[in-house]
C-alpha positions in Angstrom: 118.0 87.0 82.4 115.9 88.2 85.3 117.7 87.9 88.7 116.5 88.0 92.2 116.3 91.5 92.9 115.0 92.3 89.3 112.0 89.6 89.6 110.8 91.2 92.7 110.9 94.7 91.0 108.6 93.0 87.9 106.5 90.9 90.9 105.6 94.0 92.1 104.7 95.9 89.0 102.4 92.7 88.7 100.8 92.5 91.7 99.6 96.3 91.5 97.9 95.6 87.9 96.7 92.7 89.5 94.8 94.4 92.3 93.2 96.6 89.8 92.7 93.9 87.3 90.7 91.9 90.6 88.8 94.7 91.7 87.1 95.3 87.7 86.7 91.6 86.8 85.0 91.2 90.5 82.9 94.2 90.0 84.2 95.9 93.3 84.0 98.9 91.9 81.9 100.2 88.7 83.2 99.5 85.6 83.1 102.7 84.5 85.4 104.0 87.4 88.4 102.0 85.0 90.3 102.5 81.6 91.9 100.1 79.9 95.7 99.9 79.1 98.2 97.1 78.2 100.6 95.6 80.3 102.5 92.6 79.0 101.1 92.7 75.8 97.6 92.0 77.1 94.3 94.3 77.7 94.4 95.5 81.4 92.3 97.8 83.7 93.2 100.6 85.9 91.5 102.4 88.2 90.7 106.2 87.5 90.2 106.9 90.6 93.6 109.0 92.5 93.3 108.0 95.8 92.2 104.4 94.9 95.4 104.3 93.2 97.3 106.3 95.3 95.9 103.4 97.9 97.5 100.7 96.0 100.7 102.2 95.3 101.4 102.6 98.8 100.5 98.7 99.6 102.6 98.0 96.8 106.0 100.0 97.6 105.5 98.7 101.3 105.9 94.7 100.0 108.8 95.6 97.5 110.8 96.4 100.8 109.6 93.3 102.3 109.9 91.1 99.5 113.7 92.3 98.7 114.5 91.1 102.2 112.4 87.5 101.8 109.9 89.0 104.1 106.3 87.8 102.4 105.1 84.6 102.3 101.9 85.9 100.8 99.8 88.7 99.8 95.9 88.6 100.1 93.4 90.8 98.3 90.2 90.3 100.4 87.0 91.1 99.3 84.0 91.4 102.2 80.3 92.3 101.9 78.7 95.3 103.3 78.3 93.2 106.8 82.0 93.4 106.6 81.6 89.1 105.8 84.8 87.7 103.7 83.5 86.6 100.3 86.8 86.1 98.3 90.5 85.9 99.0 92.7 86.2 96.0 96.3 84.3 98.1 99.4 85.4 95.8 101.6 82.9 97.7 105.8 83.5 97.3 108.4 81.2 97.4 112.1 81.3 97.2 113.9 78.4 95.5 115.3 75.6 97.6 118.2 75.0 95.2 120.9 76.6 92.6 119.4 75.0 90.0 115.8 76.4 90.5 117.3 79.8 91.1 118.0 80.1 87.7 117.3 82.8 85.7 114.4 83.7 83.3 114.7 85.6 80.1 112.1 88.7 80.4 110.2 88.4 77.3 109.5 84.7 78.9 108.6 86.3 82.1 106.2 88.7 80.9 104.1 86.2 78.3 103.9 84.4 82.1 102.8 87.1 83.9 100.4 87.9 80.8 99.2 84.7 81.0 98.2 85.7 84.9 96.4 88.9 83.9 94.3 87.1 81.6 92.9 84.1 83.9 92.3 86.8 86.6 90.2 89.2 83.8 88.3 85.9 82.9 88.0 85.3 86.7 84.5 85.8 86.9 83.8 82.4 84.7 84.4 80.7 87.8 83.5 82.4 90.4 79.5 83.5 91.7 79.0 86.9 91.0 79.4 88.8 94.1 76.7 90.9 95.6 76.4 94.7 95.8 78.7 97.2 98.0 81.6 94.9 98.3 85.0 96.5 99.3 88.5 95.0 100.0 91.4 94.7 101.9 95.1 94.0 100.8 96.6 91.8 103.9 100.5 90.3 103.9 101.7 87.1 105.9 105.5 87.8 106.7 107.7 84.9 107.9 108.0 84.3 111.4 111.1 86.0 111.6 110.6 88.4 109.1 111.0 92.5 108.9 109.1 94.5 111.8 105.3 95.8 110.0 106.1 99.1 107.9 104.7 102.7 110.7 101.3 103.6 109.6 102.3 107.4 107.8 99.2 109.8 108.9 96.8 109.5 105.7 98.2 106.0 104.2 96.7 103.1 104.0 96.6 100.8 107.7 99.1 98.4 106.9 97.8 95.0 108.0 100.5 91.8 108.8 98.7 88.4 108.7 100.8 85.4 110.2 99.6 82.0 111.3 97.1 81.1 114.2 95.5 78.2 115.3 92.3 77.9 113.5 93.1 80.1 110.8 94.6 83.5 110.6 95.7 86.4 113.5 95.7 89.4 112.3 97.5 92.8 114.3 95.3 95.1 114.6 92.2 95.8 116.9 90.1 96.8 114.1 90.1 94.1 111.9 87.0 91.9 111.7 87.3 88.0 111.0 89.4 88.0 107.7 89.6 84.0 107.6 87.4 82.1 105.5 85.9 78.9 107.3 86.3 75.8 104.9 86.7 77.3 101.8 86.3 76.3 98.5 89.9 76.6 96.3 90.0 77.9 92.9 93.5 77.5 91.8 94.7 80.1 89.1 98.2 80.1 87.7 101.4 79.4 89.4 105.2 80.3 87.8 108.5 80.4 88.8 111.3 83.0 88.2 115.0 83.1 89.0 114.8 82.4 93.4 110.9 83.3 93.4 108.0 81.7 92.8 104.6 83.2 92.7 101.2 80.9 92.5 97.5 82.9 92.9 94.3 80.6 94.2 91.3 81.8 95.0 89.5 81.0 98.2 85.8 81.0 98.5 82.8 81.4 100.6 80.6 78.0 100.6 77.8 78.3 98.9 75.6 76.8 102.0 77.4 79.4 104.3 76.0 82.4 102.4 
């Protein structure tokens, strides 16, 4: 059975082949900068690219920190035009179980044909979304509790590490050089939602209006 600490090891391992798996079935990058490999017994992609990777690593080893000590409520993969616009925001939301009962635990084999199941919607993502125009490129953003774990130092050539937490009228974000990273009314694609041990993860995609584009 997977327990609390060992489903946010495996929660992480999916969410960075997720953000690789978003970034080729958006087109954010060109296909040919990928290779494929298997994860959960399904056809993934990867980026080829080091510091791409090395990029997402980073992002990822921050939130296991935060997510050992319940501190994300969510984790956003934002995609923005070359006017720096927000097109797309892929919301992995968390949630801890509100009872003994839903904090059981989940056999891994059953866990991974979940997570599998994930990887697949997101690789056939681009059934139900518009295509997305030319020179797109992203931003991975985290929404922490209220009272949750001080943001992780910037290191000298890392990543900027971006917390997200609730504002009036959509999202605050700390840091001065951040554009708008809220989406005005947008459209909701939900995606897949599952539950493990204390955690449950559930991805939606939000979505520029057509008419506002």
């Amino acid at each position: 059975m997977v327990n609390e600490f060992g489903s946010v090891d495996i929660f992480c391992e999916f969410l960075e082949a997720a953000i690789h798996q978003i970034l080729h079935a958006r087109d954010v990058y060109p296909q040919e900068l990928f290779q494929r490999g298997k994860l959960y017994n399904v056809p993934v992609q990867k980026s080829r690219h080091p510091d791409l990777n090395d990029y997402v690593s980073h992002l990822v080893r921050s939130i296991h920190g935060w997510m050992s000590k319940g501190g994300v409520e969510s984790v956003i993969l934002l995609i923005v035009d070359s006017r720096q616009q927000p097109l797309e925001r892929f919301v992995f939301e968390f949630r801890r179980a509100s009872s003994e009962e839903e904090a059981a635990g989940l056999p891994l084999p059953a866990l991974e044909r979940m997570l599998s199941a994930f990887m697949t919607k997101i690789s056939l993502s681009h059934a139900v979304l518009r295509p997305l125009p030319q020179d797109c490129h992203f931003q991975v953003l985290v929404c922490s509790p209220e009272e949750g774990p001080e943001p992780v130092p910037e290191v000298p050539g890392e990543p900027l590490w971006l917390e997200e937490c609730p504002a009036e009228g959509g999202f605050g974000v700390h840091t001065s050089e951040s554009p708008a990273l809220s989406i005005t009314a947008p459209a909701i694609v939900p995606m897949k939602t599952l539950r493990c041990g204390s955690m449950r993860i559930q991805l939606h995609v939000e979505v520029q209006p057509e008419e506002a584009m």
